[in-house]
Steps between C-alpha positions, in 0.01 A plus 500: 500500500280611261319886652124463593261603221359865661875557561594478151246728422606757737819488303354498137264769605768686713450810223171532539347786684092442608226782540170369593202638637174565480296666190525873455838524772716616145721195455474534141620857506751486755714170325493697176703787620699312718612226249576833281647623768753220597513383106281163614290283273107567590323170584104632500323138596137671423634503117598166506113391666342385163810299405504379825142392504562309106829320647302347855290117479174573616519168674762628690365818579132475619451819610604645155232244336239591715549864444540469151145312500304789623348757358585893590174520739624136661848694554431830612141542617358191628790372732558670824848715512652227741409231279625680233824527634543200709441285094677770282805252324753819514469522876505116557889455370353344200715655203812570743663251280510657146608827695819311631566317200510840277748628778708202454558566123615830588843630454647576879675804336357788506307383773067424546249760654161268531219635595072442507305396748508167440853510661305334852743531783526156603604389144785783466613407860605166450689648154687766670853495497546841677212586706510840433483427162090487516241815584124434554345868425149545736285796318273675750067493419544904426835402247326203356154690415718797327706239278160286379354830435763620269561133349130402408629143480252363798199683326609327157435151683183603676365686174441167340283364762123514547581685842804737430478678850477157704758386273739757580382509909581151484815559283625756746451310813666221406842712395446672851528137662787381250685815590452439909604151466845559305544749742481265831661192256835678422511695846460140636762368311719775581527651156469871450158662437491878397173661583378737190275812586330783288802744680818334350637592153614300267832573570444442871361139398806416259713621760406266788462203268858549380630557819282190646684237163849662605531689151584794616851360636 
């Protein structure tokens, strides 16, 4: 008997390790040192977003169209945060797909750290080989405001609006929900969530995530 499709993919994606999470919780810097680390091939999906984006039908992705329609005030100041979230194509599984696919053509050897926000619990869950092989990291408001501040990258976006501080209220708000709903999504699913505050290091954070994928063993 042939295995059921999500079960082969647990076993052609058995090498893969997944950190999600909400903007600003350090995914990003936290893979990089521990794919260094554990001598692991770095899977960043926010590099691979405008690829992504060229490679999905627009008539198969509708909330991609209608985003790509609008103009930076239609996206960032005129929408209400909950809107803006509930119709964002990232958070709405559409361009899951290209993510897996990309895995797929992977080597297993060394082995895959993935990592991005786009990484939505109940898409990883079904994908998971090893449950322990997935982390959701939750970043705290106080950890959250300290990493936009020093990345600028939300103030970029809202700088080329006609309202840059509505724009980036809105912007904000709508992480802050993202973040609280990957939060109760993996802890429903029974997948590991590490909560990230202003008083852990670095090293603290890498620490508990490795611990958390069983790389430490």
């Amino acid at each position: 008997m042939n295995p059921e499709p999500d079960a082969e993919l647990r076993r052609r994606l058995g090498h893969v390790y997944w950190i999600g999470g909400g903007s600003g919780a350090g995914k990003s810097t936290i893979a990089r040192r521990l794919a260094a680390r554990h001598g692991l091939r770095l899977y960043p999906t926010d590099e691979v977003m405008a690829d992504h984006g060229r490679r999905m039908v627009l008539a198969d992705s509708p909330l991609l169209a209608r985003f790509a329609a609008m103009d930076m005030d239609e996206r960032w100041v005129s929408r209400s945060p909950e809107t803006m979230l509930e119709t964002f194509h990232w958070f709405r599984r559409e361009g899951f797909g290209p993510i897996v696919e990309d895995l797929l053509r992977l080597p297993e050897r060394p082995g895959v750290i993935a990592e991005g926000f786009r990484l939505l619990p109940r898409l990883v869950q079904p994908l998971l080989a090893e449950p322990g092989h997935a982390v959701w990291l939750g970043p705290t408001p106080g950890f959250r405001r300290a990493a936009f501040a020093s990345r600028g990258s939300l103030h970029e976006i809202a700088g080329k609006t006609s309202d840059p501080a509505r724009a980036l209220q809105n912007l904000l708000e709508r992480d802050r929900m993202f973040s609280e709903r990957l939060r109760e999504e993996a802890a429903g699913l029974g997948l590991r969530v590490i909560e990230v505050d202003v008083t852990m290091t670095e090293d603290d954070l890498a620490g508990q995530v490795e611990r958390a994928l069983g790389l430490n063993g």
